[in-house]
C-alpha positions in Angstrom: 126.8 110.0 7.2 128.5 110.6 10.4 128.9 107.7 12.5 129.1 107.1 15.9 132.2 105.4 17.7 131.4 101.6 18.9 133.4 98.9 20.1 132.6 95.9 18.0 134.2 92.3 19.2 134.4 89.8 16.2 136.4 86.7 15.6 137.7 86.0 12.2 138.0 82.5 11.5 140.2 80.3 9.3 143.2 78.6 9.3 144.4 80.0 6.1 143.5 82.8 3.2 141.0 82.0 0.4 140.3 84.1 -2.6 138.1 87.0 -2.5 137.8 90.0 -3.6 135.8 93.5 -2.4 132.9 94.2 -3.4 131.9 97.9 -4.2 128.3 98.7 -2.9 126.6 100.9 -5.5 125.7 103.9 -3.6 122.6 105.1 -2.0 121.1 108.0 -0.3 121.8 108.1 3.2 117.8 108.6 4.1 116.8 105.9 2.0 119.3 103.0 1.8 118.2 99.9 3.1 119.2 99.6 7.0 122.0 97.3 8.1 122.4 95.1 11.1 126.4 94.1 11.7 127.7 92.1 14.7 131.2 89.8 14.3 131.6 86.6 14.9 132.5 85.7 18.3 133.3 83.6 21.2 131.0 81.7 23.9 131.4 84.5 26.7 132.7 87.4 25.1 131.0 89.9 24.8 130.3 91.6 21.1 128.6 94.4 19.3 125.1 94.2 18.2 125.3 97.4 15.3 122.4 99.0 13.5 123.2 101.4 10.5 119.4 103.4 9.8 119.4 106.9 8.9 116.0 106.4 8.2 114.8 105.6 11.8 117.0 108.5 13.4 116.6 109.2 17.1 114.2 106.5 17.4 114.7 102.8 18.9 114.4 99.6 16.9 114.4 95.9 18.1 116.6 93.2 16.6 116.3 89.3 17.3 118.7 87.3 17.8 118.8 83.9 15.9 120.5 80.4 17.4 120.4 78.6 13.9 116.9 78.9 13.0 115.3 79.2 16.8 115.2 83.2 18.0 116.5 83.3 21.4 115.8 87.2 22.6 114.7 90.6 21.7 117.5 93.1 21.8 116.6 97.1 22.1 118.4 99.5 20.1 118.5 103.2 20.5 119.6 104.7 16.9 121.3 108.7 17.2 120.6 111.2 15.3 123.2 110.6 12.7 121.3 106.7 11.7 123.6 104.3 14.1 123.2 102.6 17.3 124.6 99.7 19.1 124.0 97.2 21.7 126.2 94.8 23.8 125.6 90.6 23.6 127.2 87.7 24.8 127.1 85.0 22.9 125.7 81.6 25.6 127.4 79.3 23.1 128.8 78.4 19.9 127.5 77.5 16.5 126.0 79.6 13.5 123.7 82.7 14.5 122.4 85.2 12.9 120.1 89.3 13.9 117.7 90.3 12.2 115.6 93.3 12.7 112.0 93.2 13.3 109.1 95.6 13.5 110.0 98.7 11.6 113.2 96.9 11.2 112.0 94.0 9.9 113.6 94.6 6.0 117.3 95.3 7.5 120.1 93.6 5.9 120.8 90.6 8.7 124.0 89.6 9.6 124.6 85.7 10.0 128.0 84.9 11.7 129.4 81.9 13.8 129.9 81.4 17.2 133.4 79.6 18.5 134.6 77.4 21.5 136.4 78.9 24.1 139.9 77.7 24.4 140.2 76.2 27.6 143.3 74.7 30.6 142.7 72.0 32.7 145.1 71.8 35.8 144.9 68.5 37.7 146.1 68.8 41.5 147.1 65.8 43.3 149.2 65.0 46.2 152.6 64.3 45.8 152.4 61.5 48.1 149.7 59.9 49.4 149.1 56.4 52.0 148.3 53.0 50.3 144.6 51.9 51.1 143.8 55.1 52.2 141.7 58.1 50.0 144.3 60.9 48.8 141.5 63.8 47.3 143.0 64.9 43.6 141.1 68.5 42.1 140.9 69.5 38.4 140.2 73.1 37.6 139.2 74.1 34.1 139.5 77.7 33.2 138.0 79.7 30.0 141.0 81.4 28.3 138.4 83.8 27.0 135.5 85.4 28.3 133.6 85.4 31.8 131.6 82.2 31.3 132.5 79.1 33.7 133.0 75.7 31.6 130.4 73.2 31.7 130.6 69.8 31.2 132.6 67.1 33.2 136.2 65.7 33.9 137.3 62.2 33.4 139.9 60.6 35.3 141.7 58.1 34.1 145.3 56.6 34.3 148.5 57.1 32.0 147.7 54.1 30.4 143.8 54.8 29.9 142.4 53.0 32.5 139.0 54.7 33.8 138.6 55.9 36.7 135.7 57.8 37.1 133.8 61.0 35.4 132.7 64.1 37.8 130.7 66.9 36.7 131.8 70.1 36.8 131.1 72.8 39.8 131.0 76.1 38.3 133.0 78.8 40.2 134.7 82.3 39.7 136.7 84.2 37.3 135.5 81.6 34.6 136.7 78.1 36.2 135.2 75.2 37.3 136.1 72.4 39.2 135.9 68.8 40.0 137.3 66.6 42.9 137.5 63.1 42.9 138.9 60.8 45.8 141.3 57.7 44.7 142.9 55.0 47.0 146.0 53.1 46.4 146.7 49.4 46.6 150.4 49.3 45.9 153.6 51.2 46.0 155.1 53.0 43.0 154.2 56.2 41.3 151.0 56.3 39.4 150.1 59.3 36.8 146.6 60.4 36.7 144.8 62.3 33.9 141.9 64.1 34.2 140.2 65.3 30.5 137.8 68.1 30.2 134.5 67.1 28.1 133.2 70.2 27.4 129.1 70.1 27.3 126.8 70.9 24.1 125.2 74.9 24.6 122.3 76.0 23.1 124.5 76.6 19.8 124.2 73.1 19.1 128.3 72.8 19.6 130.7 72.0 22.5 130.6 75.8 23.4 134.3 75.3 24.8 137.5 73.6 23.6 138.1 70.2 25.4 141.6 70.0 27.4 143.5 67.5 29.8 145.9 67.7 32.6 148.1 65.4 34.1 150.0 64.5 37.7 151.7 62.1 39.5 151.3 60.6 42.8 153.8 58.4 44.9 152.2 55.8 46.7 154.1 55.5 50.1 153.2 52.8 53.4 153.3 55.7 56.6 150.8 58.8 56.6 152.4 62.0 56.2 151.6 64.9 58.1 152.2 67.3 55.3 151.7 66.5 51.7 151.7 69.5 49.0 148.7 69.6 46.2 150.4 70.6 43.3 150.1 70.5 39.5 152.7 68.6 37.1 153.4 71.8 35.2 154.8 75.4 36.7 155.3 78.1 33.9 156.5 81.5 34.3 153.8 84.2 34.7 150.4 81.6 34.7 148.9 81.2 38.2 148.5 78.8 40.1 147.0 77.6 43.7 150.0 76.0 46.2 148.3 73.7 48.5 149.1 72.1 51.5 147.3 69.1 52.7 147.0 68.3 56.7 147.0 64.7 57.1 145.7 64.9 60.9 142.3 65.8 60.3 142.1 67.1 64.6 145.2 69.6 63.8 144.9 73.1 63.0 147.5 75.5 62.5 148.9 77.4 59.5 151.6 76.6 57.3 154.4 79.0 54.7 155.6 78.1 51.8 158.8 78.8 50.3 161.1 78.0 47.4 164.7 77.6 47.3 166.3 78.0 43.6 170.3 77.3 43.7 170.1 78.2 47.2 168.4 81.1 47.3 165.5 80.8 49.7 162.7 82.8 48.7 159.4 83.4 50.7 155.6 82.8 48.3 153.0 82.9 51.0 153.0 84.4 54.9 151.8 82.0 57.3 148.3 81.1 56.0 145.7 79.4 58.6 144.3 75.9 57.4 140.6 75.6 56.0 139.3 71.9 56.2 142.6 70.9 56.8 144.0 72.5 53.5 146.5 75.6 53.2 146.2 77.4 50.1 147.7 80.4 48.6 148.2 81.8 45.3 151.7 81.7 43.5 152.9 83.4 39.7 155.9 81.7 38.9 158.9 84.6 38.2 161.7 82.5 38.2 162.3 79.2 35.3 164.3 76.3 36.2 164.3 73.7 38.6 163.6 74.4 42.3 162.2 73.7 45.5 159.1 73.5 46.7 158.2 73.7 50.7 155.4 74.1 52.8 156.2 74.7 56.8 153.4 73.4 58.9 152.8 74.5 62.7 149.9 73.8 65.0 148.4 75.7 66.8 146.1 72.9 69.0 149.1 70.9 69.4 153.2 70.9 69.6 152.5 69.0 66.1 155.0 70.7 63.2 156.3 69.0 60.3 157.3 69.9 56.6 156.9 68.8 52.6 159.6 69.5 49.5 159.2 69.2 46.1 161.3 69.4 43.6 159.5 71.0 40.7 161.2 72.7 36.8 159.3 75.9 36.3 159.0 76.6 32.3 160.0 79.5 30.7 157.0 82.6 30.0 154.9 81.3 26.9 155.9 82.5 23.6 152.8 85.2 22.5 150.8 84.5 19.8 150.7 85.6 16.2 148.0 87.6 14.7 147.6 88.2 11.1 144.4 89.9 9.1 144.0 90.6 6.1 141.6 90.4 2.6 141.1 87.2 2.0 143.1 85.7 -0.3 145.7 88.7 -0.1 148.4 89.1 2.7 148.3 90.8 5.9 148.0 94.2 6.3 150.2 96.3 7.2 149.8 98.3 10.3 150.5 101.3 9.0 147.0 102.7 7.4 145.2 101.0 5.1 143.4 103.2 2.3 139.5 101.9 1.6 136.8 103.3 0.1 133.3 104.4 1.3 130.6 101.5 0.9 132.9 98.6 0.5 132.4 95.5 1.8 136.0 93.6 2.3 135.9 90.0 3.9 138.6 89.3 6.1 140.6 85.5 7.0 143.0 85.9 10.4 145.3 83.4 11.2 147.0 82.6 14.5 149.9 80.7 15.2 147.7 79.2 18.2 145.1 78.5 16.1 143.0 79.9 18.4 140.0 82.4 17.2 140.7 86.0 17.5 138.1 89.3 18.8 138.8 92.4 16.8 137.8 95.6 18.3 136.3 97.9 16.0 136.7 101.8 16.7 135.3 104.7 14.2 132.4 104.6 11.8 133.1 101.4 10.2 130.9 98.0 10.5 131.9 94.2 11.0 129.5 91.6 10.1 130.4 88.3 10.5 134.2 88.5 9.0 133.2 90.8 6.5 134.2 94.7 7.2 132.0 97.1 6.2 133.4 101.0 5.3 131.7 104.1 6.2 129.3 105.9 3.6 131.2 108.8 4.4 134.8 109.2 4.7 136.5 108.4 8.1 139.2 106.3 10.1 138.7 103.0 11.5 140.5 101.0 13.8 140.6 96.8 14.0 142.3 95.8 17.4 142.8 91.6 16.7 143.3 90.1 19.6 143.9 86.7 20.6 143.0 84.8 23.5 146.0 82.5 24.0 145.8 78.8 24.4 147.2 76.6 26.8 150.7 77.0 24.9 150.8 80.3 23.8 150.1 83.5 25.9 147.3 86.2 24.3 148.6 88.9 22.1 147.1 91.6 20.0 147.5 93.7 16.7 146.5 96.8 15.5 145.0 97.8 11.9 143.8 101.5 11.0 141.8 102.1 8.5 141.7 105.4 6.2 138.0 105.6 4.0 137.7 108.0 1.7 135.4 108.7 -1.2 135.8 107.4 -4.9 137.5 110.5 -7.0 134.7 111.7 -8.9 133.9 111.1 -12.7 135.0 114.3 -15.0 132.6 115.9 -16.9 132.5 115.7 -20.5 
């Protein structure tokens, strides 16, 4: 059977190997073998691979359902070729066990039940470096989804280094998969005080936390006089992650624009033009090149007033994260290796990946092969596949991917006697 090329997103789950072996389907005629529905396991907010394997209903379209535990949540379309396959694209809205099944024509498929993970997530706490006893210094926590296009739901706590509770915000969805929440805290004496804001991630229709809970930290220095310029930054700078530099206008009548620069064993370097406030706030995007420690500064210049003034901080930018680790492989067996791998038609093989994260991984599926759940499922007719395993990252370790190809060829055939 000739099959057409999809791109199937699954996540294999595990911390380690356990035994198992392949199983050898007993084979079938194309135009009568029972039809098979494959999607992967996944990640809330990545999208995966719905897949349908029916000769039988050639150049027709069949419906599948898709299951969250035992409650169907939609009716998915699914326009099958003339050579038996078809596909369609799904996003999982959060994590726990689900399952597709095929219904009217395609009610007697073969389902495919697979599970659902939590996004890994970072939480960055911003708060002043400095802010006025008995007066409200405004501190920001932004969570972001390391995987997928979903903002995180849920709320922030905020409490001190020592556990003291301050108060829990809701989260504000906003773009590229982050959220937010502010909340306002007032000093009563000098000192420094470290803040910690936690990320309780909410319950989706999965039944699970459909996203990895995470903290941030900062610390604030409590001083008597008001200054003009303080700078909103996080506690933690590494190499090659974003982040937001912000400067916070104390004179709530100024306006003007500010420029921020760094200086790292004397060498002055520019990280913004002059940027116009906004609500008193000057903010502009920074991705740390250079580790070590440096220099923060944001210059400050009305423009309603002959008003000017300045903020440093020192700050130790980390070195790149290390990438991640990827391994797949038969379960119970070792890794692949990535040069290709010889399978056989109509073989089911289940699959454990491990990461050095920990996170969950997508694999990419390319060619005429099937993933359902963590199980891979060869061709009927010879053919090459290609996994792509990728991972995510986590808040220590940068994504990273790798690749597996796949050569499927037919059983040598018995001798006559």
């Amino acid at each position: 059977m000739t099959h057409s090329n999809v791109s199937v997103r699954a996540l294999a789950l595990g911390s380690g190997l356990a035994l198992a072996t392949a199983l050898t389907l007993a084979p079938a005629n194309a135009a009568t073998a029972p039809a098979t529905i494959g999607t992967p396991n996944g990640i809330t907010g990545v999208q995966q691979t719905i897949e349908v394997r029916a000769p039988q209903f050639a150049n027709q379209t069949v419906a599948v359902t898709v299951n969250a535990g035992a409650t169907p949540i939609g009716s998915i379309p699914i326009a099958v070729n003339a050579a038996g396959s078809g596909s369609a694209e799904w996003t999982p809205p959060g994590a726990g066990s689900w399952s597709v099944s095929g219904q009217g024509t395609l009610a007697g498929a073969t389902a495919s039940s697979f599970t659902v993970a939590a996004a890994p997530t970072r939480t960055t706490l911003y708060a002043a470096n400095q802010a006025q006893i008995n007066a409200p210094t405004t501190m920001v926590a932004v969570v972001q989804a390391l995987a997928g296009n979903t903002a995180p739901q849920g709320s922030v706590t905020f409490t001190t280094a020592i556990g003291t509770l301050l108060q829990t915000v809701a989260l504000t969805p906003g773009a590229a998969a982050t959220s937010t929440a502010s909340y306002s805290w007032t000093s009563t004496g000098t000192g420094t005080t470290t803040i910690v804001a936690t990320y309780n991630p909410a319950t989706g229709v999965g039944g699970q936390a459909d996203m990895t809970p995470s903290s941030g930290t900062d610390t604030i220095e409590s001083v008597t006089n008001n200054p003009l310029v303080t700078l909103r930054l996080p506690s933690e700078f590494t190499v090659g992650i974003p982040i937001d530099l912000v400067a916070v206008i104390n004179n709530i009548g100024l306006t003007g624009s500010a420029a921020f620069l760094t200086n790292v064993n004397g060498t002055v370097l520019s990280l913004s033009g002059s940027v116009p406030t906004v609500n008193n706030l000057v903010t502009a995007p920074w991705t740390p090149t250079v580790s070590g420690n440096q220099v923060l500064t944001a210059e400050f210049s009305a423009t309603n007033s002959n008003a000017s003034g300045s903020a440093n901080q020192w700050i130790n930018v980390n070195r790149a994260l290390p990438a991640d680790s990827v391994r797949v492989g038969p379960a119970g067996q070792s890794a692949w290796p990535t040069t290709p791998v010889p399978l056989r038609t109509n073989t089911q093989v289940a699959m454990s990946t491990t990461t050095a994260s920990g996170a969950p991984v997508t694999i990419d599926e390319s060619g005429p092969c099937l993933v359902s759940g963590s199980t891979l499922i060869t061709s009927t007719a010879p053919g090459t596949c290609t996994l792509t395993v990728s991972s995510p990252g986590t808040p220590s370790f940068a994504p990273a991917s790798a690749t597996y190809t796949f050569q499927v060829s037919a059983p040598p055939r018995k001798k006559r006697r």
